[in-house]
N, C-alpha and C positions, 0 to 999 in steps of 0.2 A: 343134414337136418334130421330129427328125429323124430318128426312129424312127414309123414309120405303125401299129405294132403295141403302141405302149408300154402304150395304154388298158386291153388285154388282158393285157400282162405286167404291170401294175400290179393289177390287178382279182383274177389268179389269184395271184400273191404274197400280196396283201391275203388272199384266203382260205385260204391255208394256216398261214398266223399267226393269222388266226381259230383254225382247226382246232387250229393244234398249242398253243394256250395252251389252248383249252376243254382239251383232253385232258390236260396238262400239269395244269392246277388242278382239274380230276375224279379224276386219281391222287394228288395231291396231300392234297388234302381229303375222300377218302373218304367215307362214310356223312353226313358235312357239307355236302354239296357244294349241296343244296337248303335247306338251311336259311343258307348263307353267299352265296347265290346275288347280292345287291347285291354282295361283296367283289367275286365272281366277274367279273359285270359290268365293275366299273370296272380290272380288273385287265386280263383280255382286250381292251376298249377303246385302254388307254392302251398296251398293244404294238404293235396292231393299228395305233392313229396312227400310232406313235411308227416301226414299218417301212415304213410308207407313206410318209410325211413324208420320211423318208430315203433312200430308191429315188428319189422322185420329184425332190431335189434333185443327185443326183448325174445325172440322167439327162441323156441329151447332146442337143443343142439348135440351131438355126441362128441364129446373129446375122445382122440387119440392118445390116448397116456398107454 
């Protein structure tokens, strides 16, 4: 990596996407929110990959040439 900090900017993005989906499908689903709590899960998960996954291929890098 060519970034000596990426682990951390990967790590704190990763948690804000945590954060802001739980919060997002708690205003969302109201009074629901523990009894749809599986939806919840796979729902918050698959962002959380899915911004991770995508940070982490854009990220700039050194080639070996």
């Amino acid at each position: 990596m060519a970034d000596a900090a990426f682990a951390q900017k990967l790590a704190i993005e990763g948690t804000l996407a945590l954060g802001s989906s739980l919060y997002y499908e708690y205003k969302m689903r109201g009074p629901n929110f523990k009894n749809e709590l599986d939806q919840v899960i796979i729902a918050t998960t698959g962002v959380t990959a899915a911004m991770v996954a995508s940070t982490y291929m854009v990220a700039p890098n050194r080639s070996k040439m």
